[in-house]
Structures are given as C-alpha cells and as structure tokens.
N, C-alpha and C positions, 0 to 999 in steps of 0.2 A: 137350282143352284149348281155353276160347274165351277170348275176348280182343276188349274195348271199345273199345279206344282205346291209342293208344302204338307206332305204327308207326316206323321207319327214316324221317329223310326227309319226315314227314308236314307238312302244314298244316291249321292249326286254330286258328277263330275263332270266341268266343263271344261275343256282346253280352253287357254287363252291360243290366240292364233300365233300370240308373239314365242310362244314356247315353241309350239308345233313348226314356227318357222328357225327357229334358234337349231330345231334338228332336224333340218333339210337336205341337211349333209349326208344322211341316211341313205342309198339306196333303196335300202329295204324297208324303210319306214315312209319312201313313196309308194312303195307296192299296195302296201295297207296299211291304216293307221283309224285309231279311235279319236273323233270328236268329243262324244259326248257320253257319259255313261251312267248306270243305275238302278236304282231298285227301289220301290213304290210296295210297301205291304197297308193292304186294305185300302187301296186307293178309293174312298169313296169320293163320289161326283168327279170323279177327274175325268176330264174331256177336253179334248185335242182337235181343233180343225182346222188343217191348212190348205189355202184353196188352192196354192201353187207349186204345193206338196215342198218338202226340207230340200237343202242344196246336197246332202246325205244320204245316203243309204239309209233307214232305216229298220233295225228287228227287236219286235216285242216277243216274249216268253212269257206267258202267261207263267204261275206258278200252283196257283190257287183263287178261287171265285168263278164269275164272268165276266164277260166282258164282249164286246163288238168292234171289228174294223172293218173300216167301207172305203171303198176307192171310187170310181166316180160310175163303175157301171156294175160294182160285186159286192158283197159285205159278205164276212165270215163270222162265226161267233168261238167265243176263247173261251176254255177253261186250261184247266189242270191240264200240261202237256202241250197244247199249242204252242204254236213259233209262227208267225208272219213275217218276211221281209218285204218292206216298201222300199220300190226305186227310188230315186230322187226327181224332183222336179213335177210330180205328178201327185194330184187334188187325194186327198185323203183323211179321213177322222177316226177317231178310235175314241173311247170311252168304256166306262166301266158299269157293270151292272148295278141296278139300283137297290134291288136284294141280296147281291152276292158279289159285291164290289171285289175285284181283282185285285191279286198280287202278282206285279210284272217287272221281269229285269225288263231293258233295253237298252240300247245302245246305236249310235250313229256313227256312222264308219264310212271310209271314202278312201282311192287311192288308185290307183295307176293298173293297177290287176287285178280291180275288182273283178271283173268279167270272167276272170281263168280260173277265182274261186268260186262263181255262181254257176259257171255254166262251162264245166270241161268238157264235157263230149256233146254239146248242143249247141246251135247257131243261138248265141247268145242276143238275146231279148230282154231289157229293161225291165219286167212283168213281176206281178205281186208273187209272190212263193207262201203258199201255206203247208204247214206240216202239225198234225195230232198224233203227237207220240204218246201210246198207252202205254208201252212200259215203265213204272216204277225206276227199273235199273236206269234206264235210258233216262228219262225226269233226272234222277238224280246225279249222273253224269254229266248231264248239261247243268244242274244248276251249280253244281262243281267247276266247272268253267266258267260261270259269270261270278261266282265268287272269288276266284281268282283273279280278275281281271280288276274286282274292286279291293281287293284285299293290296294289291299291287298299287294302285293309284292311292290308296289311303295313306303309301310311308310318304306320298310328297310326288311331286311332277318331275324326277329325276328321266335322266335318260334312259337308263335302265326299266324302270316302270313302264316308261310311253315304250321302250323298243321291247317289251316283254309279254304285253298286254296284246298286241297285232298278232303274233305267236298262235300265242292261244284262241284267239280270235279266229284266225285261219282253221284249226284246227274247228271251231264250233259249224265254222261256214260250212266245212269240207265233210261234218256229219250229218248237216242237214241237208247238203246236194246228193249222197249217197239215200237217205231214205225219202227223198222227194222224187216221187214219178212225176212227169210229166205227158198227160193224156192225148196230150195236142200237138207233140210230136210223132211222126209216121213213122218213128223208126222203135218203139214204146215196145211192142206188141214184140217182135222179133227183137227186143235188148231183153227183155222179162226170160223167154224163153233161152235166150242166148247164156245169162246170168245162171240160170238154173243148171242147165247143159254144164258149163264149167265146173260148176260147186261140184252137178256128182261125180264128174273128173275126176274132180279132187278127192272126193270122197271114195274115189274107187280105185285108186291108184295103184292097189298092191293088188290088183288082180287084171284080166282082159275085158276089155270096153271093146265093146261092138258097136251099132251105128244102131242094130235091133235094140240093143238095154236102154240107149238115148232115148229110141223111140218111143219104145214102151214109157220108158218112163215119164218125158215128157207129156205122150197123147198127141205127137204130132206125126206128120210124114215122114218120109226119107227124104222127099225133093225138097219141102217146107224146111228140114235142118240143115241141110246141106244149101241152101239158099240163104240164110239167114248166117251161114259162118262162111260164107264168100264176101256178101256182101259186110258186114264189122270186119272182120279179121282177116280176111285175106286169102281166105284157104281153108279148104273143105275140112270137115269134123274130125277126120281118122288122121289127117296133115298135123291137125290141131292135137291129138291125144300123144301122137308119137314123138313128136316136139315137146312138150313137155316132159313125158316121160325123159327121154334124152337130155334135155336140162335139167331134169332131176338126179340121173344119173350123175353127170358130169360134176355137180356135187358131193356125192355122194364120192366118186373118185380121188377127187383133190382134197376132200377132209374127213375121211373114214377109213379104214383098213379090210372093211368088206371088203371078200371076195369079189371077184366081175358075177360069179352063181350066186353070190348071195344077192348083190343089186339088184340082178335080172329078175332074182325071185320076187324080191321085195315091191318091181315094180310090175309082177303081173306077168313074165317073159318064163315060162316054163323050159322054152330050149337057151342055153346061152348063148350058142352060136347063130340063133336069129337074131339074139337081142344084138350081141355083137358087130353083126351086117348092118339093122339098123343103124347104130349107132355110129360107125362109119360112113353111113351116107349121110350123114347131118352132120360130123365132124371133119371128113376125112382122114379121119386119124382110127383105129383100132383103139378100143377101151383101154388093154393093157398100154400102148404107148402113148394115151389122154393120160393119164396117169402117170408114168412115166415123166412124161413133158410138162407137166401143169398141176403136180402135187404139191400141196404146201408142207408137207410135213406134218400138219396136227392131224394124227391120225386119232378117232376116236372108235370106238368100238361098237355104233351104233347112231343111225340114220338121225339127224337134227332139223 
C-alpha cells in the first residue's frame, strides 16, 4: 500500500501560481520564494517517486521515525535530525519506514538566488545535500523555522505571509550550508583547518598569537598554514591576526572611552607604542587621531 498525501494531522500548502504571479512585483520574492509547503506526522506508507524529479527545489526534515531517499545513483536513510535537499529536475523517491514511519516538514522552493543560498563559497552544483544534525538544540531550531513558515501561511496567502516565509527560508538554507561539508570539494581539507585557525583568533584575542600556538594547535605546519591562508584569504596568517586585531581596535576607538593602553591590552599588545605603529600602518592614521577623526560619541565604558 503507498499513499501521497492525506495524513492525520497534516499541513499543506500549495501556491496557486496565479498568486505567486499577482507578486511578481517583488524583487525579493524572485530571489526566493515558497511553492509548496508542510508537515506529514506518522506518514505511514507514504511514498513519493518522481522520475523527472519536481520543477523545485526540494528539502525534507525528517522530525521523528524513518524513512529513505534515493536519487538515481545514492539513497540516504532519515531519522530524527536529517535534512535532504533535492535539485530540481532530477529522478528521485523517498518514503517512509514501514516500522517507524516518519515525521517530515518539507517544502519546495525556487527562485533566482537559489544558487547564492546553496552554494556561497563553492562552484555551485545542482547536487543532493544531506545533513544529520544530532543536536537536540539545533532539531529544535530548525523545526522552529518550519513552524514559522507554516504558522504564517495558516493566516491566509497575503503578501506579507508569502513575502515573510522566503526570509526565513533563507535563513534555514543559510544553516544548513554552514553545517554541510562538502568531501568532494579540493578545497574542504584546508577550509576545516582554515575555520578552526580563525575561531582560535577569536578566541585568543586578548593576548599574542604566534604562528607556533596556530601550529601547535592545529597539528599542522608552518608552510601547510601559511599556504592555506594565501590561498582563501589572501594573505599570510600573522597579515591575518593583525588586521583583525586593528579592526577590533578601531571599534573599540569610535565606541568606547578606553584608553589607547587599555585597547592595546585588551587585544593582546603589551607595548602601546608597537600596537600604535601597527595600527598606523593599516590606517594611516595614529590611534589617538582614529579616534579623534572618526568617534561617534557613544562612549561606553567597556569592549562590545
């Protein structure tokens, strides 16, 4: 027995096409916009095969059970925490376990920028995208966002709902590109290492970063780091930490009443007059006259 559509409980929304065209007028509601959308609890027998795949994007969210999707040369299995986007245009099925029938948002989406939300820093590729988020918190953040997206189309198909619902939508795209690796890109290995490099930047900000703490920390080389932040960013690791810091600074100048010593401290610079130098060679300008020149006035009494 399979079964399309017509669950207990369910929600389900379809554009008409004549609305979706009534607000064309949108710019930004070409960028992205929602077709079709929903929620399926205990979907038992429901199964799905298209051989020419949807004219849509497609992404399921598993919520609870199992379930299976297959593309024409991969199958992945879903539970609790899964998230699949299918391209469009390409053979695909999905279905739900026969034991443990699934509960799944989904939604089909299309739009002008799809690409710049799938794929920002990658030669963008039509390709399946899978993600198994274990986290609880994370689970329940995303299913917070497809609740909202149906809680919004529930008052009615105003323009506000269809232009409010993409929003959000962006926002689900843009958390699942962030924890989606990609293996089969050459550049994977050196962004992983790259990523971490920065956090502990971040992380170590109020004191001095060496190229040895990188190292150490990381497990990789000096040439291997120093290659890997040429080749993304443009400019060797130590380029990298002092620029920062220096944009931290210059912050910290236009909306704080710190001292130039206490900045210096704060970011790690024991002498003033080095951090000083610094900072004039990346501004042209002297700390005290950044400041001077380019203070707003809200002085606060402490780093934001």
């Amino acid at each position: 027995m399979r079964k399309l559509d017509g669950f207990a409980n369910e929600y389900l929304f379809v554009l008409p096409q004549e609305i979706i065209k009534e607000f064309s007028f949108s710019t930004i509601l070409k960028n992205l916009y929602i077709t079709d959308l929903g929620f399926y609890p205990h979907a038992e027998y429901h199964y799905v095969h298209r051989p020419v795949g949807a004219n849509e994007w497609v992404m399921i969210f598993c919520t609870n059970g199992e379930g299976t999707v297959e593309s024409k040369n991969n199958s992945w299995k879903m539970n609790r925490g899964s998230i699949i986007i299918m391209p469009p245009n390409q053979e695909h099925t999905y279905y739900a376990s026969k034991d443990k029938p699934w509960d799944i948002f989904w939604v089909h989406f299309t739009g002008t920028m799809v690409k710049e939300y799938l794929s920002p820093s990658y030669n963008f590729k039509p390709e399946f995208r899978y993600l198994n988020e274990n986290s609880e918190d994370s689970n329940n953040y995303l299913m917070s966002l497809f609740w909202q997206m149906i809680q919004a189309l529930s008052s009615g198909f105003s323009f506000e709902a269809i232009f409010y619902d993409p929003q959000v939508l962006g926002t689900l795209l843009s958390y699942i590109i962030l924890h989606t690796k990609l293996p089969q890109d050459n550049k994977t290995m050196g962004n992983e290492h790259l990523t971490k490099a920065i956090q502990y930047i971040y992380d170590n900000l109020d004191r001095p970063i060496s190229l040895k703490d990188l190292t150490n920390y990381l497990g990789v080389s000096v040439s291997y780091l120093s290659r890997i932040f040429k080749k993304n960013l443009d400019m060797g690791a130590n380029e990298f930490i002092t620029s920062i810091k220096v944009k931290q600074a210059s912050h910290y100048l236009q909306n704080t009443n710190l001292s130039i010593q206490q900045i210096a401290q704060s970011l790690g610079y024991n002498d003033p007059y080095y951090f000083s130098r610094t900072f004039k060679k990346v501004y042209q300008v002297s700390p005290a006259h950044f400041r001077k020149q380019y203070g707003s006035g809200l002085k606060i009494s402490h780093p934001v």
